[in-house]
Every structure is written in structure tokens, then in C-alpha cells.
N, C-alpha and C positions, 0 to 999 in steps of 0.2 A: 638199466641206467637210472642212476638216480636223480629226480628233478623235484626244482623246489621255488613254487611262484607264490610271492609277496603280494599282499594287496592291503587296501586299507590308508594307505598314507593321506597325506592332505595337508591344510592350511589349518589349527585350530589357534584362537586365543589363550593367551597367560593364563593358566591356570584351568583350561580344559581337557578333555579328556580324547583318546582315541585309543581302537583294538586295531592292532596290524595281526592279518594271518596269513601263516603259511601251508599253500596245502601241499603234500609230498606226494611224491611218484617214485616205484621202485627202490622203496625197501621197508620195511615194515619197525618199526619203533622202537621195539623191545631190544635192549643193548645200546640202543644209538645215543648220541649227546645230542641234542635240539636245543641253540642257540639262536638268541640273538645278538646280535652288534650294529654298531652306528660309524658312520662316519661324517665329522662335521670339516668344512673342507680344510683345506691346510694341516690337517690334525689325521694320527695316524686312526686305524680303526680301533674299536676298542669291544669289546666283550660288553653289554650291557644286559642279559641276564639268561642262564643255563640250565639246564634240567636233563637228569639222566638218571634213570630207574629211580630211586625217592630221593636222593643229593640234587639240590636245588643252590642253585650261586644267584646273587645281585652284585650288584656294582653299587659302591656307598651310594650315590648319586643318586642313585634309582631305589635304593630300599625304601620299603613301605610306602611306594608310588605306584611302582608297575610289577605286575604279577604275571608270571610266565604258568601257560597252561596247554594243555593238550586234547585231542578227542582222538581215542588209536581210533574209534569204526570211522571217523572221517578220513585217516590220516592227514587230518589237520594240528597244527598247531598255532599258538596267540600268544599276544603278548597285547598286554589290556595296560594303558599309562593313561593313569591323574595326574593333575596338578600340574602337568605341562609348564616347563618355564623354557625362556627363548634361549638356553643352552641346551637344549633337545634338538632344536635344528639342529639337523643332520639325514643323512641314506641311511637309512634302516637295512638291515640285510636279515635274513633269516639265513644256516644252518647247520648241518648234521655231519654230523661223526661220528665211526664206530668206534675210532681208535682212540681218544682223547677223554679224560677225564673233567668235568665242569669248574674252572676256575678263573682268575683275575691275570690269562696268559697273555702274552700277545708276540707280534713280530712274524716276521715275513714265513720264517719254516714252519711257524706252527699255522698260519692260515692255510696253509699247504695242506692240511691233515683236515681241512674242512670241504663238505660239499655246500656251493653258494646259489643263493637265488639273486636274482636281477636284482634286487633292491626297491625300495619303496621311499619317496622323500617325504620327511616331515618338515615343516616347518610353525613356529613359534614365534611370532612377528613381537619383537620389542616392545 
């Protein structure tokens, strides 16, 4: 069974930083898509950045802010954000798929194709 808890979240300032990580249970890396997405409320969720074997996605929003990374001997993985601004509030979610290729997808079938962890809240006070 695959499982996948979030930690990490929190309260940070305009322009701080925070690492959300995800650590997995039951299935091992290789093949898998490991994802992040957010969702800020009233707004649908959205992909905020992907990584599957060396094909790596951002989201314009997020490039060259937050970098998505891995440890297979943890089976952990992260996602490390600077420069925080108060449109990052949002439920952080971490994850994985075997079946899905890394891109800028979204909509109800295709979160279907994902395995999810609880979520983690950030927030970014104005």
C-alpha cells in the first residue's frame, strides 16, 4: 500500500524560506512521478513542481524559487521554497505516480492517477 506523509509546513514571512518533505511507504522510486501541488482555497489544485527519472517540471510561478529533490535510501522526498510570497498560501500536498508523465496537467481524472498524502499548510502572511 502506498503512503505518503507531508511535514514541514508552517507559518513563514514574505520572502522566507521553507523544505516540505515527503516520506513514502510501499513502493520504491524508480519509475514513479513525485510530485508536488498546492491548493490555495477557492482555487483548483494545481501541480507546483515534478520529477520522474531526470525530466524535472516547475510551474512558471515557482521557477528558480523552489527546487524539487529526492533521497531514494530515505524514500524521502522535498521540495525546498525561497522567497516565499503570500501567494504560496496554500495545502501543500506531496504525490506519486507510476502512471503519469511530469507536466503543467490538471483536472479531476487526472488527480485520479495520483497517490496523495494528507497535506501540509503553508502560509505567507501579507
Amino acid at each position: 500500500e502506498v503512503q505518503l506523509v507531508e511535514s514541514g509546513g508552517g507559518s513563514v514571512q514574505a520572502g522566507g524560506s521553507l523544505r516540505l518533505s515527503c516520506a513514502a511507504a510501499g513502493f520504491t522510486f524508480d519509475g514513479y512521478a513525485l510530485a508536488w501541488f498546492r491548493q490555495a482555497p477557492g482555487k483548483e489544485r494545481e501541480v507546483v513542481s515534478c520529477v520522474k527519472r531526470g525530466d524535472t517540471y516547475y510551474a512558471a510561478s515557482v521557477k528558480g524559487r523552489f527546487t524539487i529533490s529526492r533521497d531514494n535510501a530515505k524514500n524521502t522526498f522535498y521540495l525546498q521554497m525561497n522567497s516565499l510570497k503570500p501567494e504560496g498560501t496554500a495545502t501543500y500536498y506531496c504525490a506519486s505516480s507510476h502512471i503519469v508523465l511530469c507536466g503543467p496537467k490538471s483536472g479531476t481524472e487526472y488527480y485520479t492517477l495520483w497517490y496523495w498524502g494528507q497535506g501540509t499548510q503553508v502560509t505567507v502572511p501579507s
